[in-house]
C-alpha positions in Angstrom: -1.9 -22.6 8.5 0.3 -25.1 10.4 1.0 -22.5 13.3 -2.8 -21.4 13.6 -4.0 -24.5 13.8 -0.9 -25.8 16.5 -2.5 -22.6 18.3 -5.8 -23.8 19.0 -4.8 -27.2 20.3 -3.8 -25.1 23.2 -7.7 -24.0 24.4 -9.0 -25.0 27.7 -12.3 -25.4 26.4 -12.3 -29.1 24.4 -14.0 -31.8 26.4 -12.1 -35.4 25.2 -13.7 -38.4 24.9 -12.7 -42.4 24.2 -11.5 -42.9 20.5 -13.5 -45.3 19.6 -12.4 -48.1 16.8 -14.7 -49.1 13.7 -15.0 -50.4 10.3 -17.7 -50.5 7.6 -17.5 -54.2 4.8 -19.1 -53.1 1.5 -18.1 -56.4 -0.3 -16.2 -56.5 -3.4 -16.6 -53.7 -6.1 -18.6 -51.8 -3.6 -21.7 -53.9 -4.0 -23.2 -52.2 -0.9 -24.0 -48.6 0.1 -23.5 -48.0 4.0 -25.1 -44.7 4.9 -23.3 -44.4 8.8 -24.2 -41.9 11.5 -21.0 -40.5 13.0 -22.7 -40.1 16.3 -24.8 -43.6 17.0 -22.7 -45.5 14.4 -25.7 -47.0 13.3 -24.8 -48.4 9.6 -27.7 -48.3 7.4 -26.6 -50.7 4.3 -28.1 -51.1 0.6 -27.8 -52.7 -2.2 -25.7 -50.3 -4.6 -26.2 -51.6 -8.1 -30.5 -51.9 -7.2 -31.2 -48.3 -8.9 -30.4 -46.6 -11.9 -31.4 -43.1 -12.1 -32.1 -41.1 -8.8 -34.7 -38.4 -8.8 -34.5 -34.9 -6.2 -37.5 -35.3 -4.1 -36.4 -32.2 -1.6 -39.0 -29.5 -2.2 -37.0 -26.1 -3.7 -35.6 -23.5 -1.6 -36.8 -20.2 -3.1 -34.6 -18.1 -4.6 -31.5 -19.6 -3.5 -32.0 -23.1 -3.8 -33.7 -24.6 -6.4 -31.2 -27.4 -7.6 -32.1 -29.2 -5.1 -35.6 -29.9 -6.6 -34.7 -30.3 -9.6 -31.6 -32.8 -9.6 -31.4 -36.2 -11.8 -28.5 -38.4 -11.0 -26.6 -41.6 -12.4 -25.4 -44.7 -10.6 -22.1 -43.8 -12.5 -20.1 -45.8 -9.8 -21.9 -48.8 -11.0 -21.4 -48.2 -14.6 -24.4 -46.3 -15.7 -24.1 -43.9 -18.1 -26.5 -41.3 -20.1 -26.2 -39.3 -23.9 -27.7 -36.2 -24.1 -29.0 -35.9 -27.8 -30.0 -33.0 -29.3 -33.6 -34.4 -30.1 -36.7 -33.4 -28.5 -40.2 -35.3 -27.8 -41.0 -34.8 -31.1 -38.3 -37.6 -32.6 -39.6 -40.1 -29.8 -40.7 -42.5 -32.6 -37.8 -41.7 -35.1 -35.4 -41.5 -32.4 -31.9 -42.3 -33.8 -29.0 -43.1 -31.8 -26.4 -43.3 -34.6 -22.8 -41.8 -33.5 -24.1 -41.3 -30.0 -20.5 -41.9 -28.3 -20.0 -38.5 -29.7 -22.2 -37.2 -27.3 -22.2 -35.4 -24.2 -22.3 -37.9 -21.5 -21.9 -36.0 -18.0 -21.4 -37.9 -14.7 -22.5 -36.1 -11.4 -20.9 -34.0 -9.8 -19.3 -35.5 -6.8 -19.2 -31.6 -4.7 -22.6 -31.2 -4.5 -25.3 -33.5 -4.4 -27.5 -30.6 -6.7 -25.8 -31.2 -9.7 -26.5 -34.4 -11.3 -25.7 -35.7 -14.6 -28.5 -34.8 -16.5 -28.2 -31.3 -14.9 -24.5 -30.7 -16.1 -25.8 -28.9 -19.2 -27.2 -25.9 -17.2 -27.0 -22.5 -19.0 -25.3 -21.0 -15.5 -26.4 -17.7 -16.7 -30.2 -18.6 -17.0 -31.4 -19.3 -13.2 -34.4 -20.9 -14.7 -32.6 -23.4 -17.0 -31.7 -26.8 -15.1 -30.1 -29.0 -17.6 -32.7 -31.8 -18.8 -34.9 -28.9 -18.6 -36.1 -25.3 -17.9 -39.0 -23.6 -15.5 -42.0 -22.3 -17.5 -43.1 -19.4 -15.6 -46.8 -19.5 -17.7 -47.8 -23.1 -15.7 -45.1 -22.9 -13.4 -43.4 -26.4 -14.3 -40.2 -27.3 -15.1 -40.1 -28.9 -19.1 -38.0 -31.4 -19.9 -36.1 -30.2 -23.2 -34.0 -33.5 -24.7 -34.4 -37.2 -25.2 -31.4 -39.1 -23.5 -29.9 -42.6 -24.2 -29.6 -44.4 -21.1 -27.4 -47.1 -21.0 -24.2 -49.2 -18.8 -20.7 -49.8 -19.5 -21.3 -53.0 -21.2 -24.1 -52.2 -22.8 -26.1 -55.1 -21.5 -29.4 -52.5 -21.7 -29.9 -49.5 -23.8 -32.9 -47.1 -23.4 -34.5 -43.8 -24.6 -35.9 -41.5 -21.5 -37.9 -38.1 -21.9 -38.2 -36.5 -18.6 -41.2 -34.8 -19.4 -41.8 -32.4 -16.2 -41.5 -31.3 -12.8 -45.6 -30.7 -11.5 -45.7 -27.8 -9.2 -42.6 -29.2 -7.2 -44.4 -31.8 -6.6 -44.2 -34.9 -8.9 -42.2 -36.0 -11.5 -43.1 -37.0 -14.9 -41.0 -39.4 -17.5 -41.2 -41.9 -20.1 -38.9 -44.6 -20.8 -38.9 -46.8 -23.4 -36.2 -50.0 -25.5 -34.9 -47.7 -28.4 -37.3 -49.4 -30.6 -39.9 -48.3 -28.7 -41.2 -51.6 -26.4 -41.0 -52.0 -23.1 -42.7 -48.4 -22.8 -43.0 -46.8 -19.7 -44.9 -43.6 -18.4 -43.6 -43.1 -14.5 -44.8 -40.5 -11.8 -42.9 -39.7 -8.9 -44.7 -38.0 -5.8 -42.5 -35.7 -3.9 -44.2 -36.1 -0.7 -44.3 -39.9 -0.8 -40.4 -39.6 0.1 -40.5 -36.8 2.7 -37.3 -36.6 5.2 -35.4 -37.8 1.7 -33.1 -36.2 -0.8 -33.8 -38.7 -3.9 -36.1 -41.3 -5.1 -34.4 -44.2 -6.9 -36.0 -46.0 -10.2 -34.7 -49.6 -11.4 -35.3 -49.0 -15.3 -35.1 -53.0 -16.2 -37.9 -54.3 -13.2 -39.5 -50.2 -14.0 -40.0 -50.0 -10.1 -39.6 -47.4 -7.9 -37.0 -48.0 -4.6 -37.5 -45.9 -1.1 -33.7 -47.0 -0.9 -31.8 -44.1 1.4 -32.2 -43.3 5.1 -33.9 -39.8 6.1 -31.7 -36.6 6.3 -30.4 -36.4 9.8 -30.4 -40.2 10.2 -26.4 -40.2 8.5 -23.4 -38.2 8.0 -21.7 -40.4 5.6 -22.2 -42.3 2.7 -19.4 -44.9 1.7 -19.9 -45.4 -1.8 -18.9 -46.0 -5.4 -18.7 -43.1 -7.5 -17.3 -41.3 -10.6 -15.1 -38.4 -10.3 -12.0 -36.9 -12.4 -8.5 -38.5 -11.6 -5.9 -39.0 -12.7 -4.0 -42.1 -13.5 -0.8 -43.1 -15.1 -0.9 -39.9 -16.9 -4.4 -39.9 -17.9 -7.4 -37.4 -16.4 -10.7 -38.8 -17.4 -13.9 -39.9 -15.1 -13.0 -43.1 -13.0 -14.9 -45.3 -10.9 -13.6 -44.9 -7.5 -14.8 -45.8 -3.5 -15.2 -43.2 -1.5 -16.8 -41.0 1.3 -19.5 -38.6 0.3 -21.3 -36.3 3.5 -24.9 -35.5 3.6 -26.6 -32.4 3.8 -25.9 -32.0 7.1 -23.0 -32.7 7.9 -20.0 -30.3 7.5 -15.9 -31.5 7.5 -12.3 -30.1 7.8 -9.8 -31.9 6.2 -6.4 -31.3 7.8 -2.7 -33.1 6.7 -0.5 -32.1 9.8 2.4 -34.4 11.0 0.3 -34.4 14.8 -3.4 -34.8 13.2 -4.0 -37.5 15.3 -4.0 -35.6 18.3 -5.6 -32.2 17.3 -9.0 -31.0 18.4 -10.6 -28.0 16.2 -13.6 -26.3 15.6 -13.7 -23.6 17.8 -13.6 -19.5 17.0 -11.9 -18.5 13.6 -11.0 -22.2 12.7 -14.6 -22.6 11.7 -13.9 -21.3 8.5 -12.0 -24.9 7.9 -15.2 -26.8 7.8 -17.2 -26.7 4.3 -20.1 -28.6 3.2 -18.7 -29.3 0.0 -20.0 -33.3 -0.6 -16.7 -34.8 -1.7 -14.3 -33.4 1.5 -13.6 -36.7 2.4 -13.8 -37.9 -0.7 -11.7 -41.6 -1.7 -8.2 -40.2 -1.9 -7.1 -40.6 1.9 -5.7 -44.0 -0.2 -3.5 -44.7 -2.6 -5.0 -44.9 -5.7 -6.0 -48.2 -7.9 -4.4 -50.7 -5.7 -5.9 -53.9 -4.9 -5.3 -55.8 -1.6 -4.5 -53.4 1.2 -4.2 -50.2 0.0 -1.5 -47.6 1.7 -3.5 -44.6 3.4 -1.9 -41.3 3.3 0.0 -40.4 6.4 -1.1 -37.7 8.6 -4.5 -37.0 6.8 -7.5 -36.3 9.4 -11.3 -35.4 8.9 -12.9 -33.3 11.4 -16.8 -33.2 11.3 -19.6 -31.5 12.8 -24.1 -32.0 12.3 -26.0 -28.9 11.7 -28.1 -30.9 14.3 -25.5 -30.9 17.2 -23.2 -28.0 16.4 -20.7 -28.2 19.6 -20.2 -31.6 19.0 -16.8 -32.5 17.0 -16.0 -36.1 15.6 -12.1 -36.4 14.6 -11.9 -39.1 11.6 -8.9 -41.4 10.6 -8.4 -44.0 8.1 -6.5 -46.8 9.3 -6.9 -49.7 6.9 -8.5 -50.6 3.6 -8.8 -53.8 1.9 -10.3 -54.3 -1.9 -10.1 -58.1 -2.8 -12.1 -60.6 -4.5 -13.8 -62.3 -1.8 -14.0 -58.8 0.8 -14.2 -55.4 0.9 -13.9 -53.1 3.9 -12.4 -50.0 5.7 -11.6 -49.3 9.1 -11.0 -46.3 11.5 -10.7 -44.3 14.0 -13.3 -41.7 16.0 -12.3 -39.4 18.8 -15.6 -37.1 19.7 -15.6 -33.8 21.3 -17.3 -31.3 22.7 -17.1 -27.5 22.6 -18.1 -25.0 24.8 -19.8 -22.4 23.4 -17.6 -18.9 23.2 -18.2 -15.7 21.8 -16.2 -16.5 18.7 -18.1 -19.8 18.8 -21.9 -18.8 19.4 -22.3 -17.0 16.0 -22.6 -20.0 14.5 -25.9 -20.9 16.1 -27.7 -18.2 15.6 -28.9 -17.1 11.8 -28.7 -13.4 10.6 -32.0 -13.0 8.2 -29.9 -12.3 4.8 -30.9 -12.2 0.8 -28.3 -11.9 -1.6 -29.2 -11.4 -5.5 -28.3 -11.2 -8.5 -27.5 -15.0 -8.1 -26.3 -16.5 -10.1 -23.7 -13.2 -10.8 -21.3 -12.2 -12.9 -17.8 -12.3 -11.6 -16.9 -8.3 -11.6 -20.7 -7.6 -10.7 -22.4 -6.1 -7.9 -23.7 -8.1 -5.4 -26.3 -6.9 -3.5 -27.3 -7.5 0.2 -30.3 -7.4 2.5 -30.0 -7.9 6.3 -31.9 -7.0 8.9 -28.9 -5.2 10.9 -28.5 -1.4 10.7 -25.3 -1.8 11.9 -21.6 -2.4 10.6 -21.4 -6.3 9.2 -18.3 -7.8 8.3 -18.7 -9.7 4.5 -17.0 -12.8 4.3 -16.7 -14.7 0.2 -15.1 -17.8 0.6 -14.6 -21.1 -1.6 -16.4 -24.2 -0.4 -13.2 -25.5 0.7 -12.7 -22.2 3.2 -10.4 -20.2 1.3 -10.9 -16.9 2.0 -11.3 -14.5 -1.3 -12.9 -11.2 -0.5 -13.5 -9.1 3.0 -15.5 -5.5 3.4 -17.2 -4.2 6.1 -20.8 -2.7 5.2 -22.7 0.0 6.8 -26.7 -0.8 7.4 -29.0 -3.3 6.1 -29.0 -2.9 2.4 -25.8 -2.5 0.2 -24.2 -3.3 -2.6 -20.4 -4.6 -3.1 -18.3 -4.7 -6.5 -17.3 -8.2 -6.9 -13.3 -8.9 -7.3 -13.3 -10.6 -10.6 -14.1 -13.6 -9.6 -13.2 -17.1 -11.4 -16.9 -19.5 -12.1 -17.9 -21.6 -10.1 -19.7 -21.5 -6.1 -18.7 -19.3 -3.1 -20.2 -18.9 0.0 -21.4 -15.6 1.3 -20.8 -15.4 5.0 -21.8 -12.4 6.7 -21.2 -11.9 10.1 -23.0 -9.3 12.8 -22.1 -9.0 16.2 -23.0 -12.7 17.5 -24.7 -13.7 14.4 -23.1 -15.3 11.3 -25.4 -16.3 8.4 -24.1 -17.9 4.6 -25.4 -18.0 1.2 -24.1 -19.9 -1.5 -23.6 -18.0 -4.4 -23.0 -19.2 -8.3 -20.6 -17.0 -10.3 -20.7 -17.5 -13.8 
């Protein structure tokens, strides 16, 4: 990797530009979101603790897509958390929350904004199942299937919540209510009320709805407080950290070389680097749990690109971060690029029409593929990260592949044609 990637510094066809210094202040604890756009760096800043569920108000992506419609997050970072019982609507008025710490509680998955916590119970195998509830193909609504306990870390409020349904991808239906029943709560969300969004937020103690986040397109980068798996003194559990989560459109490379600070990527094969999983950036360029200035780790640089502008490159590194009790902040540096379009390069911009199914699969199944070419494509399954796992060449539009036993989880599809490159996420289970 390290000699590939020295290779590529050595193309005549980067365009530098000034690097550019800058820093966003999110006050202690992370008391503010800052959604920033790489390009402008226009900081859009809200409240973080204003909101405590977040509701998927993108309309569905049919077939391959459909998370995205139906996805329920947690303000874990600011100490919500959620119970999944095993009760349904029918124990609404008898609802019991005795021994619920030996619940599931999920927290959202920081990879991919599609899975939030009340989705993290998805039957994987059942491509109609989302979690909190599954699609009923008879009135063509998703049915919510549990009662949840909503509550915070120091359990200052504790609620019961029934999402009820998903209407025709367009509104959401819940009810939420004090566990003895007061206080209750019947709230509809309209999709299209929130168009150019990703979520709707709801405040569950004012019961009021927030129009809280910027449009898609509007920012690359959200710095943030979130929950995510680490590891700490020789524990693993879920941890509140701050971090750097990307948006939908935005894709990153992350690259630890010695002369990071000078490279310039993103043309021909080192495409493959950049991966739209959510959490590239993440919160570990940093040491980990130390207040005050906190060390950043050396020769560690992100590399990101907009679907919007896709010969456009901005080069990333942290210089500084401060956590204290009076400020909060982090700084660094931006180097933006251009490229100049290449043969390698072009592919990228233009879309090969492409439908890959079963999906989700099993891992030694047969995937099969519909394109539009009646000539030789090259198949490309790789992790979100880039890592390559399977190539094969295919011969006309429709065929099938035996898959290589792969482990569960999300690949991407890429398949490649001449000048056009197309890419499909696909769930193994």
């Amino acid at each position: 990797m390290k000699k590939f990637i020295l290779s590529i510094l050595l193309l005549p066809n980067l365009v530098s530009a000034q690097i550019n210094e800058d820093s966003v202040a999110t006050l202690p604890r992370t008391a503010l979101d800052v959604y920033y756009n790489m390009q402008t760096g226009k900081k859009d800043t809200v409240s973080a603790n204003n909101w405590h569920l977040a509701f998927a108000v993108r309309k569905a992506q049919y077939p391959m897509n459909t998370m995205q419609a139906t996805t329920i997050r947690i303000n874990d970072g600011q100490g919500v958390e959620v119970y999944q019982s095993n009760k349904t609507i029918n124990d609404w008025n008898s609802f019991d929350t005795s021994g619920y710490t030996n619940w599931p509680s999920p927290i959202n998955d920081d990879k991919a904004w599609e899975m939030g916590a009340l989705n993290q119970s998805k039957n994987m195998q059942d491509p109609f199942d989302y979690g909190w509830g599954a699609y009923n193909m008879n009135t063509n609504e998703v049915i919510g299937k549990h009662i949840w306990l909503l509550t915070n870390s120091n359990k200052s409020f504790m609620k019961k919540i029934y999402i009820s349904k998903i209407v025709f991808d367009t509104m959401w239906v819940f009810t939420i209510a004090n566990l003895d029943g007061t206080d209750s709560n019947t709230v509809e969300i309209h999709k299209p009320t929130y168009k150019g969004k990703m979520h709707a937020y709801y405040n569950v103690l004012s019961n009021s709805l927030i129009d809280r986040e910027p449009s898609l397109g509007s920012w690359n980068l959200l710095f943030t407080r979130y929950k995510t798996v680490v590891t700490l003194m020789g524990q693993t559990l879920p941890y509140p950290v701050m971090g750097v989560l990307m948006s939908p459109t935005t894709k990153a490379a992350r690259i630890k070389e010695a002369n990071v600070a000078s490279m310039e990527i993103g043309n021909g094969a080192d495409s493959a680097l950049f991966t739209s999983q959510v959490n590239t950036i993440g919160w570990d360029w940093k040491a980990p749990g130390v207040p005050g200035f906190a060390p950043i780790i050396d020769s560690l640089g992100f590399f990101l690109r907009d679907v919007n502008t896709p010969k456009t490159v901005t080069r990333i590194i942290f210089t500084e971060y401060f956590s204290g009790q009076n400020s909060q902040y982090t700084k660094f540096n931006l180097f933006t690029y251009a490229l100049q379009t290449t043969g390698v390069e072009q592919y990228m911009q233009s879309s090969l029409p492409l439908s890959i199914y079963p999906n989700p699969i099993n891992g030694n199944g047969t995937l099969n593929i519909e394109t539009t070419n009646v000539s030789a494509s090259q198949i490309h399954i790789t992790t979100l990260d880039g890592k390559s796992i399977f190539e094969q060449t295919i011969d006309g539009a429709n065929q099938s592949i035996q898959l290589p036993n792969l482990e569960s989880g999300i690949y991407l599809v890429n398949v490649i044609n001449q000048n056009k490159k197309t890419s499909k996420k696909l769930v193994v289970y």
